[in-house]
N, CA, C and O atoms as a Tripos MOL2 file, in Angstrom:
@<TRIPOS>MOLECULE
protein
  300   299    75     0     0
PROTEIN
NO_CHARGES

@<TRIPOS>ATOM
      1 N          94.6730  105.8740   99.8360 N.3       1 UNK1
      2 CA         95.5020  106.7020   99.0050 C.3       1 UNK1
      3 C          96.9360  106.6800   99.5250 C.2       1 UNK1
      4 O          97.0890  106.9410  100.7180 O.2       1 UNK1
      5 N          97.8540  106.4420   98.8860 N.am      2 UNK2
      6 CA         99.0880  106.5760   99.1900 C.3       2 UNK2
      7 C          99.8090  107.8350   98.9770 C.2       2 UNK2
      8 O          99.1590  108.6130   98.2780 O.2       2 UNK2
      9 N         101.0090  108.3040   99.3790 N.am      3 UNK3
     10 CA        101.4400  109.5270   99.4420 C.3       3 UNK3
     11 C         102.6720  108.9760   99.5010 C.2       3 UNK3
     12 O         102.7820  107.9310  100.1430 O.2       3 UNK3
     13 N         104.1610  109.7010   98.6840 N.am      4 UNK4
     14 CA        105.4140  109.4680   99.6390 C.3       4 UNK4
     15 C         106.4290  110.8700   99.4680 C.2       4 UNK4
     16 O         106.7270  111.5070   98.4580 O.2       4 UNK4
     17 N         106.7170  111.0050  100.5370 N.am      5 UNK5
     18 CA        107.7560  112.3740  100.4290 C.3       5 UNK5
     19 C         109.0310  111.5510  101.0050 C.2       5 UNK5
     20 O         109.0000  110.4860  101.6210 O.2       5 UNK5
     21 N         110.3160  112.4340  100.5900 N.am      6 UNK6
     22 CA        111.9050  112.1040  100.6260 C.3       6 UNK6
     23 C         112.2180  112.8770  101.8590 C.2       6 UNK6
     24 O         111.7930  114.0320  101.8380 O.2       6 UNK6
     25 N         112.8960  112.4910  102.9840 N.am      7 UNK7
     26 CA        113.0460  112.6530  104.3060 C.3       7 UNK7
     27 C         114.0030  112.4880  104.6970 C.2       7 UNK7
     28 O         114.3930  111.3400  104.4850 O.2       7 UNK7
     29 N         114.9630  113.3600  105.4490 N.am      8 UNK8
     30 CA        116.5140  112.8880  106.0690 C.3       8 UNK8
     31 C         115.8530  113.5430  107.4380 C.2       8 UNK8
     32 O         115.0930  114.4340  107.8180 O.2       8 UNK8
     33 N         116.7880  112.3270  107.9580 N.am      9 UNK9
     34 CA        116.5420  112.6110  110.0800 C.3       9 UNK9
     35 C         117.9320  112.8230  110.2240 C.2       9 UNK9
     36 O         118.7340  111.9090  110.0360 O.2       9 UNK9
     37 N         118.3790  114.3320  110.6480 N.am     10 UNK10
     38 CA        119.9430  114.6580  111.0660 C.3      10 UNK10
     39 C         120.2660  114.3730  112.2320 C.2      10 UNK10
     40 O         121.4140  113.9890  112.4540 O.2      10 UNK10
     41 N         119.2130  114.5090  113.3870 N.am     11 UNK11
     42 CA        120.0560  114.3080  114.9900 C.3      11 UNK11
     43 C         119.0850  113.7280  115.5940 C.2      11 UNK11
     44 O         118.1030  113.4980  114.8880 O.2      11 UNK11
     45 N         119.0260  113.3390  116.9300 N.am     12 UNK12
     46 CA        118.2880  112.2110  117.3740 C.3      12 UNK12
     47 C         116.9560  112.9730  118.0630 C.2      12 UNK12
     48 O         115.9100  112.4170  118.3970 O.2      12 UNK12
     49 N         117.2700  114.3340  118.1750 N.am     13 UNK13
     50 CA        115.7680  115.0460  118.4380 C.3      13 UNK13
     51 C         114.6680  114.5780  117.3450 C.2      13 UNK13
     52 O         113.5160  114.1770  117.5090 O.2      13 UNK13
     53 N         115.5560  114.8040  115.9860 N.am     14 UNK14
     54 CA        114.5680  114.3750  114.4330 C.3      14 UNK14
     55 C         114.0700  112.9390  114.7250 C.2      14 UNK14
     56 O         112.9060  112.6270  114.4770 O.2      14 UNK14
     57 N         114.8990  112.1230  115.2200 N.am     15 UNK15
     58 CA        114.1090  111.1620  115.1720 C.3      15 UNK15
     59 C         113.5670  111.0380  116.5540 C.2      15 UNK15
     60 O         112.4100  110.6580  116.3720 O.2      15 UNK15
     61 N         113.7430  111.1360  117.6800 N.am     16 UNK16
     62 CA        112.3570  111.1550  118.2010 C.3      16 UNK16
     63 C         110.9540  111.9810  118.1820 C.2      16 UNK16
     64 O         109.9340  111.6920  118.8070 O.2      16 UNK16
     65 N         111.1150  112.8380  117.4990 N.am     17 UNK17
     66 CA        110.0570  113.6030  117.1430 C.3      17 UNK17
     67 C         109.2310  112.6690  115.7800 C.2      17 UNK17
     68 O         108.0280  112.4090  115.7340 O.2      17 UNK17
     69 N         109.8840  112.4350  115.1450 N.am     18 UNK18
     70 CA        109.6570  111.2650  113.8670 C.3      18 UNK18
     71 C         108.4340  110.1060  114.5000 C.2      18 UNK18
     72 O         107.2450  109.8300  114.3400 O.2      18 UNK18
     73 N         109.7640  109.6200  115.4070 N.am     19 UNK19
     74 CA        108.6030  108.4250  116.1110 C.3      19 UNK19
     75 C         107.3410  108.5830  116.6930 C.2      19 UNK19
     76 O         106.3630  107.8400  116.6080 O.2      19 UNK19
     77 N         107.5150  109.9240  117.4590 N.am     20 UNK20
     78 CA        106.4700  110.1050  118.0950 C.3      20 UNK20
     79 C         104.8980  110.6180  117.0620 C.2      20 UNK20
     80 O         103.7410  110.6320  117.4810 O.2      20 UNK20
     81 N         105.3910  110.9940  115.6470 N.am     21 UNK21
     82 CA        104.1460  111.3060  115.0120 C.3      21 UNK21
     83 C         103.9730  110.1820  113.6840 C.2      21 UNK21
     84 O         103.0520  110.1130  112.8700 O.2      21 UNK21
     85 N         105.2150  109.3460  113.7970 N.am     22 UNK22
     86 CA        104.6320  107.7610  113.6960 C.3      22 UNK22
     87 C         103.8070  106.8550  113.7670 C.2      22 UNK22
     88 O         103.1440  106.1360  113.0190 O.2      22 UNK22
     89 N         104.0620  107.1180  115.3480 N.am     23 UNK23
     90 CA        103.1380  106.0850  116.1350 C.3      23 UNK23
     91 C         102.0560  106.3780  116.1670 C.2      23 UNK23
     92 O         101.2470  105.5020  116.4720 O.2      23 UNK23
     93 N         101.5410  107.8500  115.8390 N.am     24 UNK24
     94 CA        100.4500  108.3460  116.3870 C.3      24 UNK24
     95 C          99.3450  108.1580  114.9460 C.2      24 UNK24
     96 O          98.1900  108.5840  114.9540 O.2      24 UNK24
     97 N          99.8910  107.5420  113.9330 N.am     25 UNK25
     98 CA         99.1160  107.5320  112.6950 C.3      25 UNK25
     99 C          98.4700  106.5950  113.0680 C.2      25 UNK25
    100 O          98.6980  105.7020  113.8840 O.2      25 UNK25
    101 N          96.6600  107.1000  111.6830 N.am     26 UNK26
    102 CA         96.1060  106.0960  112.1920 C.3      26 UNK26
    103 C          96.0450  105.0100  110.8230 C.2      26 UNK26
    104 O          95.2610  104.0610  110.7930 O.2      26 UNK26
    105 N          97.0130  105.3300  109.7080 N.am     27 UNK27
    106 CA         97.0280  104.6880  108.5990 C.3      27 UNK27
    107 C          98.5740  103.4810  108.7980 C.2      27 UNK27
    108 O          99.0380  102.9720  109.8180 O.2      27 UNK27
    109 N          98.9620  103.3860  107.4930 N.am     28 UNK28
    110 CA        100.3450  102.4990  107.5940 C.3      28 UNK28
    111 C         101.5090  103.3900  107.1870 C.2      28 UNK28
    112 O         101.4010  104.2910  106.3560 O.2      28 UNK28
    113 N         102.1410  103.2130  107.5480 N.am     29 UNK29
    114 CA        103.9850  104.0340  106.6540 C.3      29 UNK29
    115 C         105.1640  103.1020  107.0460 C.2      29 UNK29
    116 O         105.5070  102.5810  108.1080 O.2      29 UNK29
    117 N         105.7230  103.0930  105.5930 N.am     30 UNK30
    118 CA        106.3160  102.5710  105.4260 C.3      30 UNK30
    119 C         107.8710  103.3850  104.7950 C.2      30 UNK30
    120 O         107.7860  104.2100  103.8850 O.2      30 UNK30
    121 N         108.9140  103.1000  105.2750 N.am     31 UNK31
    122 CA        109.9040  103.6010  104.9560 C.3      31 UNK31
    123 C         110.6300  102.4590  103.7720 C.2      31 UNK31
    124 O         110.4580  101.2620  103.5430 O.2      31 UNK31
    125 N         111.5570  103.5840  103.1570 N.am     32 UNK32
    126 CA        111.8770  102.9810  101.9220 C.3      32 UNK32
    127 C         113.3060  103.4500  101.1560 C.2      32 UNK32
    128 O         113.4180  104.2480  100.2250 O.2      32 UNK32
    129 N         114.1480  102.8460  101.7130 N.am     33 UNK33
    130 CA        115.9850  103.2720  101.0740 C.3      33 UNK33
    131 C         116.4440  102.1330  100.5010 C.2      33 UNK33
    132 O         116.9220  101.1960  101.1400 O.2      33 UNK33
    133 N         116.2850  102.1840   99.0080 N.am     34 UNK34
    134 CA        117.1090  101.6310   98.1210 C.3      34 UNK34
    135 C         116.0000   99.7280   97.9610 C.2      34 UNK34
    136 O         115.0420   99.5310   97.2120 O.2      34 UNK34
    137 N         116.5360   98.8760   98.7880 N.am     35 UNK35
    138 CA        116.1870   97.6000   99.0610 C.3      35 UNK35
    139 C         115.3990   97.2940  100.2230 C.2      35 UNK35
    140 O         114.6850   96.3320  100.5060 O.2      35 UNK35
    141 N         115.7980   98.6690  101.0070 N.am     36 UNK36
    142 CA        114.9790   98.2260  102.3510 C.3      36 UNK36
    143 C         113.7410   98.7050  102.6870 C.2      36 UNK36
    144 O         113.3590   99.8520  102.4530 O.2      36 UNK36
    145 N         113.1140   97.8590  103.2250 N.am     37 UNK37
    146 CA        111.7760   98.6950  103.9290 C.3      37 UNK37
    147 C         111.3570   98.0360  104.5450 C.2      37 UNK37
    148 O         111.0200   96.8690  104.3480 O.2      37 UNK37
    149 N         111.2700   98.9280  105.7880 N.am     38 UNK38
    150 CA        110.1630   98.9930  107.0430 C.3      38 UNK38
    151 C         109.3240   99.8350  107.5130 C.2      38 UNK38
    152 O         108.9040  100.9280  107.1340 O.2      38 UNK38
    153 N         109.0720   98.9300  108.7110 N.am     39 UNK39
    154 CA        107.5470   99.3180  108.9220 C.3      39 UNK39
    155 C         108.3320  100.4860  109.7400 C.2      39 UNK39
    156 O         109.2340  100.2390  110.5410 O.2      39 UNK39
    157 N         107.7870  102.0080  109.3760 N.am     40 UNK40
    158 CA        107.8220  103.1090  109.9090 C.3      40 UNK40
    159 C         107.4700  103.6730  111.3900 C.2      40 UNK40
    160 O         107.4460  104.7820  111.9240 O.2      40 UNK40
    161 N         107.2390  102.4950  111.7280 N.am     41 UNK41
    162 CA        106.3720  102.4270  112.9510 C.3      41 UNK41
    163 C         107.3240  102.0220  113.8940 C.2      41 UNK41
    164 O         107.1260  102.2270  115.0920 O.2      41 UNK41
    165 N         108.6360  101.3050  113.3620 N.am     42 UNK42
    166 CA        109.2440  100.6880  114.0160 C.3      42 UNK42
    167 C         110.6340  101.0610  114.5670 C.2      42 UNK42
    168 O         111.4610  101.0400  113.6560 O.2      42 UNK42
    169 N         110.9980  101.2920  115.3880 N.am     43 UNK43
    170 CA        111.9820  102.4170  116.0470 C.3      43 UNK43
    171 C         113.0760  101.7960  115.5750 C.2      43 UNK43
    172 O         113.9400  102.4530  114.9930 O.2      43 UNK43
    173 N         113.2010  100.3880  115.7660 N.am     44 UNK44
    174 CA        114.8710   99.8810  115.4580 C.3      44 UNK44
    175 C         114.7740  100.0420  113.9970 C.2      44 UNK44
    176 O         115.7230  100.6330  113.4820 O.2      44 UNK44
    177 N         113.5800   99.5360  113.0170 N.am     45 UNK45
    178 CA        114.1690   99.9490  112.0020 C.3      45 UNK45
    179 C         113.8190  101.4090  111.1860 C.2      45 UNK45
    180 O         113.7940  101.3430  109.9570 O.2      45 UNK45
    181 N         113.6190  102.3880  111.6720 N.am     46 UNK46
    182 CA        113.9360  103.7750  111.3000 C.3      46 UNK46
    183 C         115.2770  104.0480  112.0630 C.2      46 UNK46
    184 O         115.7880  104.9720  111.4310 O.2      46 UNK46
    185 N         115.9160  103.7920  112.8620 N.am     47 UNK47
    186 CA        117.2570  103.8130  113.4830 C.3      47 UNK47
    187 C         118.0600  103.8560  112.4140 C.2      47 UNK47
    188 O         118.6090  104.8510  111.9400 O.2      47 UNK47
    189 N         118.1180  102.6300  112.0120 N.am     48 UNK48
    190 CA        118.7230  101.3220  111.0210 C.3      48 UNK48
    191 C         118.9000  102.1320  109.6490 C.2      48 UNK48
    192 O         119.8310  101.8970  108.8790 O.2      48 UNK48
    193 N         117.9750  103.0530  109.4250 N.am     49 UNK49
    194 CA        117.5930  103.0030  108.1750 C.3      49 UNK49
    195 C         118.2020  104.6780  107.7760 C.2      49 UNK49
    196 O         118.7210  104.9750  106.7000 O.2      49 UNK49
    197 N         117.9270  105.8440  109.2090 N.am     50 UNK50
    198 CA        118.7650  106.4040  109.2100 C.3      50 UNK50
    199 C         120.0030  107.3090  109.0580 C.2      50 UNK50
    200 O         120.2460  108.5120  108.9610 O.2      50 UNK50
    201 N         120.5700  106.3050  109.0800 N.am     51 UNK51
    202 CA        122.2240  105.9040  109.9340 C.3      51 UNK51
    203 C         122.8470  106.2960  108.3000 C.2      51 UNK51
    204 O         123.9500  106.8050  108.1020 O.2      51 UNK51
    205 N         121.7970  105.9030  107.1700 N.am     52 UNK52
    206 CA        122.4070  105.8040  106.0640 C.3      52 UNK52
    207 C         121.7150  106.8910  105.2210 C.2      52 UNK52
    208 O         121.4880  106.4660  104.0880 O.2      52 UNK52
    209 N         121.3700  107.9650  105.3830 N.am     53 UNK53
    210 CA        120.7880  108.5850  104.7910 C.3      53 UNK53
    211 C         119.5410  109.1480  104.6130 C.2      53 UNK53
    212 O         118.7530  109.2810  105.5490 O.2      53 UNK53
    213 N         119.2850  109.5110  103.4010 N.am     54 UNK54
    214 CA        117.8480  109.8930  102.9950 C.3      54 UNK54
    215 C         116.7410  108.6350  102.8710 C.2      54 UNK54
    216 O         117.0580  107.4760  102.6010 O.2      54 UNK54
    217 N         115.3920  109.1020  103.1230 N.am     55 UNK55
    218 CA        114.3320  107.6480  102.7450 C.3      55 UNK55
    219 C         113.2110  108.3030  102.1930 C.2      55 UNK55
    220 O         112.8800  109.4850  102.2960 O.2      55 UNK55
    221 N         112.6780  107.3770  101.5970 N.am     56 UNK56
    222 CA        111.1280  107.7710  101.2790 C.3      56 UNK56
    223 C         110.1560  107.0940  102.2570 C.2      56 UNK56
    224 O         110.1930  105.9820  102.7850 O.2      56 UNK56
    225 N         109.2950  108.0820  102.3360 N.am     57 UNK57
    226 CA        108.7410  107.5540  103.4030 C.3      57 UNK57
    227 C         107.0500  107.4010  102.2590 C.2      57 UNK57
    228 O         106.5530  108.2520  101.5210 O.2      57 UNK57
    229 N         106.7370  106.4430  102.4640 N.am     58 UNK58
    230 CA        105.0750  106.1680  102.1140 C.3      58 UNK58
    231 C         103.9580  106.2250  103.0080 C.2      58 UNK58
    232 O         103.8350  105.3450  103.8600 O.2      58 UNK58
    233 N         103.0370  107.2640  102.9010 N.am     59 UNK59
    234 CA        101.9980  106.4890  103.4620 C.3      59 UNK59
    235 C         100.5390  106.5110  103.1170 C.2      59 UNK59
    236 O          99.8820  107.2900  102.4250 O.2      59 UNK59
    237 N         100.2320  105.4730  103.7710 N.am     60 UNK60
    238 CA         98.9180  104.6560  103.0510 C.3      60 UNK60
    239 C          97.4610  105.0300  104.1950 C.2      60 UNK60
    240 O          97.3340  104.8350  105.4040 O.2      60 UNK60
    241 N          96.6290  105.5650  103.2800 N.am     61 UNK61
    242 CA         95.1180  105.4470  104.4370 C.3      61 UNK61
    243 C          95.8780  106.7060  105.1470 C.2      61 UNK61
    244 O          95.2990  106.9390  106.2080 O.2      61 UNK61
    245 N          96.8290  107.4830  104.9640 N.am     62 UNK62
    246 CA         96.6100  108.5920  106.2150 C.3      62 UNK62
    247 C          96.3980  110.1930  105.4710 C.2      62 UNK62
    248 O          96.5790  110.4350  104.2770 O.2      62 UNK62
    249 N          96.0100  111.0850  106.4310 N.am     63 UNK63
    250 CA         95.3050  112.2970  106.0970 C.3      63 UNK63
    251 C          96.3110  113.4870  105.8500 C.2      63 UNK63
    252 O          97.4130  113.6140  106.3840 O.2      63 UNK63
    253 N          95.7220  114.3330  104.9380 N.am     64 UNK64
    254 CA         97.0050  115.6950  104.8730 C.3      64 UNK64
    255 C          97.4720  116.3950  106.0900 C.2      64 UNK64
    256 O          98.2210  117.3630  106.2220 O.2      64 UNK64
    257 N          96.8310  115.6510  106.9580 N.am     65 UNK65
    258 CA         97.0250  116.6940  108.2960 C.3      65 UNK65
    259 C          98.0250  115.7890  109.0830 C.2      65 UNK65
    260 O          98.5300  116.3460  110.0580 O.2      65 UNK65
    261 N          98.3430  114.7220  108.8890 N.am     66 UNK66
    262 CA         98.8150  113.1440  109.1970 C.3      66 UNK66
    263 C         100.4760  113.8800  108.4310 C.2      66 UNK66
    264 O         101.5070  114.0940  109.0690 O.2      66 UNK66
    265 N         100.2860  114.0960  107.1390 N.am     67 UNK67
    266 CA        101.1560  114.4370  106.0490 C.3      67 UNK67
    267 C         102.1560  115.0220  106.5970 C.2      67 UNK67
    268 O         103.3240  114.6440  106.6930 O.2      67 UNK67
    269 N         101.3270  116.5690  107.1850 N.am     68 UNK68
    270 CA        102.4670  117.6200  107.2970 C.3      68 UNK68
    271 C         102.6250  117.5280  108.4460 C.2      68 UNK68
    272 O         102.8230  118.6580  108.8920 O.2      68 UNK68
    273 N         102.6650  116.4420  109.5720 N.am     69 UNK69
    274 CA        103.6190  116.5510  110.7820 C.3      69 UNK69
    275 C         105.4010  116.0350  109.6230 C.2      69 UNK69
    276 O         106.5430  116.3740  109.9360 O.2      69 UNK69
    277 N         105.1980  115.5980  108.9710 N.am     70 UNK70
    278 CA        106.1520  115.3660  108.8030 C.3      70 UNK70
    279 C         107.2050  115.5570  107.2060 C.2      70 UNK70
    280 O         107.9540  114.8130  106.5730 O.2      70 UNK70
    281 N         106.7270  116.9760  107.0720 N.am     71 UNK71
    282 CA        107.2360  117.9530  106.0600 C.3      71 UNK71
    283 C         108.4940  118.5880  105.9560 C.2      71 UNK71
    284 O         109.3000  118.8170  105.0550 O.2      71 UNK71
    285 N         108.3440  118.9260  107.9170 N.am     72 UNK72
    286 CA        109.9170  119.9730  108.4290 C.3      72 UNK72
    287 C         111.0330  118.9120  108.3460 C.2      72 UNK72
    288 O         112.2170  119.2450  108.4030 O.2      72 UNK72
    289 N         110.5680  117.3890  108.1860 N.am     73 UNK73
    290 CA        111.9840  116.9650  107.3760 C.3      73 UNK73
    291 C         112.4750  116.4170  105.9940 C.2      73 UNK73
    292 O         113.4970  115.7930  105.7100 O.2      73 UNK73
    293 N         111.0970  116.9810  104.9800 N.am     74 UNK74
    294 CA        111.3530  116.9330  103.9400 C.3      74 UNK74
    295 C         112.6840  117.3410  102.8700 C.2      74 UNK74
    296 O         113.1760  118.4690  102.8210 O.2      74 UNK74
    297 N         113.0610  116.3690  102.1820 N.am     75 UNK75
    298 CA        114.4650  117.1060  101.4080 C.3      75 UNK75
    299 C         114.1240  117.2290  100.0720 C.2      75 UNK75
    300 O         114.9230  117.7190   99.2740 O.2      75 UNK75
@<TRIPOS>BOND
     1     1     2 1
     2     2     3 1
     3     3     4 2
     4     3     5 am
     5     5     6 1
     6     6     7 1
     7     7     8 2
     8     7     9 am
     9     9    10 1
    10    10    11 1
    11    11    12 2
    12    11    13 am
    13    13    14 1
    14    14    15 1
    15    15    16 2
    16    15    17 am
    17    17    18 1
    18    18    19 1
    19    19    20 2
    20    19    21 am
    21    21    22 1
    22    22    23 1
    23    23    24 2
    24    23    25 am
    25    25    26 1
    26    26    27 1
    27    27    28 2
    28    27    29 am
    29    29    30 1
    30    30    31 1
    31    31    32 2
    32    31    33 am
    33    33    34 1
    34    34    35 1
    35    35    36 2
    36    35    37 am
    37    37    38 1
    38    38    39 1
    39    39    40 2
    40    39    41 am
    41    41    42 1
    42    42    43 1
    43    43    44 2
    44    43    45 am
    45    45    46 1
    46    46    47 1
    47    47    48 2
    48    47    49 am
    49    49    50 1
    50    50    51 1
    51    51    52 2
    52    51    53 am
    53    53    54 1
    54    54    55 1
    55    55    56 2
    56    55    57 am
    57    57    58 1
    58    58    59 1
    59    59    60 2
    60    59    61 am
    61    61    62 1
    62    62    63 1
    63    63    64 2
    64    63    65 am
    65    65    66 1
    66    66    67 1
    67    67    68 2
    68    67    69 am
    69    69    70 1
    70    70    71 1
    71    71    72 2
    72    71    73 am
    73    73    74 1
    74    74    75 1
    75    75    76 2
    76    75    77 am
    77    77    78 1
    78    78    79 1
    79    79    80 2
    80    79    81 am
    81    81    82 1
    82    82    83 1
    83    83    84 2
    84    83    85 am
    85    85    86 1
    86    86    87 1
    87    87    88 2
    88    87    89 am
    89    89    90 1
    90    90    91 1
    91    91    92 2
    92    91    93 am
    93    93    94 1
    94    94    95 1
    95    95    96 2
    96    95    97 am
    97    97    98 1
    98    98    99 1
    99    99   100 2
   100    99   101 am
   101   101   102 1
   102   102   103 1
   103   103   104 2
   104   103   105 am
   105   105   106 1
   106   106   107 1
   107   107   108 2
   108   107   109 am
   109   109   110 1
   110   110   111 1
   111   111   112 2
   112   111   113 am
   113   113   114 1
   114   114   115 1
   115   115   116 2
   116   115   117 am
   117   117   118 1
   118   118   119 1
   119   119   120 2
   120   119   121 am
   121   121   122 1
   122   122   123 1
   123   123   124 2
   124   123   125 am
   125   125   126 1
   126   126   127 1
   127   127   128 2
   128   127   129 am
   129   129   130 1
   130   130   131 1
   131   131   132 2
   132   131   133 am
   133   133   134 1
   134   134   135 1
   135   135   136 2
   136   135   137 am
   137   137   138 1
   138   138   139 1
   139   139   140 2
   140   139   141 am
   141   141   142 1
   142   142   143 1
   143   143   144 2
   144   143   145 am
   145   145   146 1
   146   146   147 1
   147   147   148 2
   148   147   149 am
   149   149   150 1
   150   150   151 1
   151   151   152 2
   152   151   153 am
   153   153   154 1
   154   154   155 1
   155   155   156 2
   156   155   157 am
   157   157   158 1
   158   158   159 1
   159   159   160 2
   160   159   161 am
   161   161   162 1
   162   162   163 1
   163   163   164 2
   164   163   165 am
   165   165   166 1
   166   166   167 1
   167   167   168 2
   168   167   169 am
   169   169   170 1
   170   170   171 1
   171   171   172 2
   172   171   173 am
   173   173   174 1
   174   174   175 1
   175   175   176 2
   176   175   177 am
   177   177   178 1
   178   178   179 1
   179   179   180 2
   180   179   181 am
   181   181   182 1
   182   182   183 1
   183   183   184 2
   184   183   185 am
   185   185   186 1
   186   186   187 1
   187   187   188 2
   188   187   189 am
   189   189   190 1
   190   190   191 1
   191   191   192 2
   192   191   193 am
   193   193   194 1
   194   194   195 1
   195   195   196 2
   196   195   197 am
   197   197   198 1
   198   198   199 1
   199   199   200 2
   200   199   201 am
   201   201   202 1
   202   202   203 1
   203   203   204 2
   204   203   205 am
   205   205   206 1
   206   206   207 1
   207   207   208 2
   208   207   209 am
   209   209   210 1
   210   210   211 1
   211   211   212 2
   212   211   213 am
   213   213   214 1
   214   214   215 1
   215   215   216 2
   216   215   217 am
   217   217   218 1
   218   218   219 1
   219   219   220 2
   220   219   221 am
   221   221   222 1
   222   222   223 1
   223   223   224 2
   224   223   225 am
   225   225   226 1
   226   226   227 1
   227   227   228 2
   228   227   229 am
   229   229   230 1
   230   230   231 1
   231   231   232 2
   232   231   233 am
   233   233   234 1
   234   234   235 1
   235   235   236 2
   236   235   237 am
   237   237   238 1
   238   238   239 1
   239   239   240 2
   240   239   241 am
   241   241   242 1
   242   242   243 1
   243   243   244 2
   244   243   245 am
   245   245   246 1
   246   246   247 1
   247   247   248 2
   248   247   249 am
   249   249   250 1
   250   250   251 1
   251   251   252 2
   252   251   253 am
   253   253   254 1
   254   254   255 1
   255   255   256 2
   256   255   257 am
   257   257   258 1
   258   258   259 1
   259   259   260 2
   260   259   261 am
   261   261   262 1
   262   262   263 1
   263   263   264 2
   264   263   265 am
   265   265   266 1
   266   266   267 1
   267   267   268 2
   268   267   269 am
   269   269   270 1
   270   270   271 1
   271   271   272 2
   272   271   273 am
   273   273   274 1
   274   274   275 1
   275   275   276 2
   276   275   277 am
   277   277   278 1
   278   278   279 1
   279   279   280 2
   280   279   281 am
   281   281   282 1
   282   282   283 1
   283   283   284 2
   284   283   285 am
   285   285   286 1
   286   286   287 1
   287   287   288 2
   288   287   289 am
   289   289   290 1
   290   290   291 1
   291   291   292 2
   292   291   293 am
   293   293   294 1
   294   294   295 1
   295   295   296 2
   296   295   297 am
   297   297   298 1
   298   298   299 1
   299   299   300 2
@<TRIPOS>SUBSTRUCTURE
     1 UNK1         2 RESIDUE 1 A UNK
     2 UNK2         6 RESIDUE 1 A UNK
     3 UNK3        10 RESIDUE 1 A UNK
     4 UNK4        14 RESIDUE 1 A UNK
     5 UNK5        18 RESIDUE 1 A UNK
     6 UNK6        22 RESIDUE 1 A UNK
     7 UNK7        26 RESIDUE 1 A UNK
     8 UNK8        30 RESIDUE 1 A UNK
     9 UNK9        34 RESIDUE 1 A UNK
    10 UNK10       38 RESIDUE 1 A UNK
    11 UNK11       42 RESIDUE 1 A UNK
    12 UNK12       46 RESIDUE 1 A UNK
    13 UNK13       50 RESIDUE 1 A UNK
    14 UNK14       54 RESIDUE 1 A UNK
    15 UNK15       58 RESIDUE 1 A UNK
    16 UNK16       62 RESIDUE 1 A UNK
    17 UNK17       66 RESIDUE 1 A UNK
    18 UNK18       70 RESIDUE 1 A UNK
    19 UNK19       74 RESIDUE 1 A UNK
    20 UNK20       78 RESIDUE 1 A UNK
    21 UNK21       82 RESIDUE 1 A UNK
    22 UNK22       86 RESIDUE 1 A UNK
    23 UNK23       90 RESIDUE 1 A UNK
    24 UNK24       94 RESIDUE 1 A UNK
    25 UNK25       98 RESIDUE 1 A UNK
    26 UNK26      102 RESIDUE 1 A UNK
    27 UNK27      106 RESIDUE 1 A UNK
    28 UNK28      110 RESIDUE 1 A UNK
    29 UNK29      114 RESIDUE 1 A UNK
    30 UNK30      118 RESIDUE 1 A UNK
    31 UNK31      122 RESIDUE 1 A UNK
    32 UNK32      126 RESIDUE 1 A UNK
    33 UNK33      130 RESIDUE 1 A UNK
    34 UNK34      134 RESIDUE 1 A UNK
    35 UNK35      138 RESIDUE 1 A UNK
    36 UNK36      142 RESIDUE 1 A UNK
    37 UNK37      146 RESIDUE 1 A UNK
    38 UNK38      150 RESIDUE 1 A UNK
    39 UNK39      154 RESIDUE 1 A UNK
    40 UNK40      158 RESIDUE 1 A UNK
    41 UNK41      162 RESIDUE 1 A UNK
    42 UNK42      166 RESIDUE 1 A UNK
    43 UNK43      170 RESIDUE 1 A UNK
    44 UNK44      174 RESIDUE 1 A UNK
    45 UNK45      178 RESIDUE 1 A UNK
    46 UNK46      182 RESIDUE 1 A UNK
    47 UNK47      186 RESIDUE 1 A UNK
    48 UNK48      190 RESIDUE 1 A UNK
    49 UNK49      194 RESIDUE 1 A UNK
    50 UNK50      198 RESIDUE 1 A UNK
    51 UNK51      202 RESIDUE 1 A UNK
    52 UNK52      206 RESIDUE 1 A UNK
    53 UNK53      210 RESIDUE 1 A UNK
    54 UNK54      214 RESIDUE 1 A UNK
    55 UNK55      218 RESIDUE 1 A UNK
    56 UNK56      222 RESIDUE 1 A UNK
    57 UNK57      226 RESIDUE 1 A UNK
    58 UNK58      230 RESIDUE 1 A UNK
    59 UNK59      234 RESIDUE 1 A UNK
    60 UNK60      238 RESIDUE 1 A UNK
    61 UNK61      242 RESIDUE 1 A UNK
    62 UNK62      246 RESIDUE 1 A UNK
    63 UNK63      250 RESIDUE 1 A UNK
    64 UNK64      254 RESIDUE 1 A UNK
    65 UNK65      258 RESIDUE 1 A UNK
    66 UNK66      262 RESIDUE 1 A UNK
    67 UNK67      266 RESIDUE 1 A UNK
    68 UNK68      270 RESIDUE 1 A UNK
    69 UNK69      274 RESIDUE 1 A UNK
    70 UNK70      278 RESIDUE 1 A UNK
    71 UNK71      282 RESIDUE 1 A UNK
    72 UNK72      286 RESIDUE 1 A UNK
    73 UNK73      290 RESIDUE 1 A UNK
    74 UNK74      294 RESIDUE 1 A UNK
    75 UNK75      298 RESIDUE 1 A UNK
């Protein structure tokens, strides 16, 4: 089942907190601004991705409980 919520990371606490409940999925996510997308998993490109704004974030195979680690940066 796929899922995607709209997400801005303001300061670099957001994104290491981001990464850290990233990595910890046991499905796929994938981030998604405009043309780009990566693998969510991937630190340089959630950096990258950022830098420029808001993203959608997708994810695939993971659980509602998976979901709402990452709500408090829903926009």
């Amino acid at each position: 089942m796929e899922q995607i919520i709209t997400l801005k990371l303001n300061t670099l606490k957001d994104f290491r907190e981001f990464m850290e409940s990233a990595t910890m999925l046991n499905g796929f996510a994938r981030a998604i601004q405009g043309e780009t997308n990566v693998d969510a998993k991937s630190t340089l490109g959630i950096a990258s991705i950022m830098e420029l704004g808001s993203f959608n974030l997708k994810l695939i195979d993971c659980s509602d409980t998976e979901l709402d680690k990452f709500r408090k940066w829903e926009i």
